[in-house]
N, C-alpha and C positions, 0 to 999 in steps of 0.2 A: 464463398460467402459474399454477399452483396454490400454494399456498403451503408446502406441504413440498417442496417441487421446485427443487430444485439450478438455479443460473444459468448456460448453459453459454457464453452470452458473455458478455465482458467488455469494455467498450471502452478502461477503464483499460490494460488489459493490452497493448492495441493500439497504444498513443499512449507507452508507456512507452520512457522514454531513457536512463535509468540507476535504481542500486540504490547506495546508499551505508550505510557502518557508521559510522551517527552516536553521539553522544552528547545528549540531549535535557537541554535548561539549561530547555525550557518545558515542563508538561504536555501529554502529547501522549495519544491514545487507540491501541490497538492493533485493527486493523482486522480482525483475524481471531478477538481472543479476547475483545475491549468490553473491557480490564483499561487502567489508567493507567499510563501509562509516566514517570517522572518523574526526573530525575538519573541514568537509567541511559543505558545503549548500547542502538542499537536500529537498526534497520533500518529507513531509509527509502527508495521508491520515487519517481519524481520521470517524471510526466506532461504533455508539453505539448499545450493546442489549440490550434493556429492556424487561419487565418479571415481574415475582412477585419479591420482593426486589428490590436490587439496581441496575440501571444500570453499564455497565460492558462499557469502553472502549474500545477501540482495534486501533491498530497503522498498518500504512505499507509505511515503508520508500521508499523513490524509487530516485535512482541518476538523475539528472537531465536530461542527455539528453534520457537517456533510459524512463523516463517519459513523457516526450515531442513526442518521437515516438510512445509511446504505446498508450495516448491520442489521436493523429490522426489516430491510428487504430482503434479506439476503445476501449482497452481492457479494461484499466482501467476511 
């Protein structure tokens, strides 16, 4: 893959269980725009792997409106 070239899977996307409209009490990063998200509301995504053992978690913050755009394109 090149590196101006768009990822067209995602395997976040795959494994993904819910979306919640949190409020972030920790610094969190916003995974669409690299900006700090901090004491606001924000939208987080919520990925499990399972496997042998335990399942594993996985988070991806995203600011509101940049989440809201990226949803009617699709991406996330």
């Amino acid at each position: 893959m090149e590196d101006g070239e768009p990822q067209t899977y995602d395997p976040f996307k795959r494994r993904c269980i819910g979306t919640e409209y949190k409020f972030t009490w920790f610094p969190q990063t916003c995974h669409i725009t690299g900006k700090k998200l901090w004491l606001k509301n924000a939208y987080r995504q919520t990925a499990m792997i399972t496997g042998p053992g335990e399942s594993i978690f996985d988070y991806r913050w995203y600011q509101k409106d940049a989440f809201l755009v990226a949803r009617l394109k699709g991406i996330v």
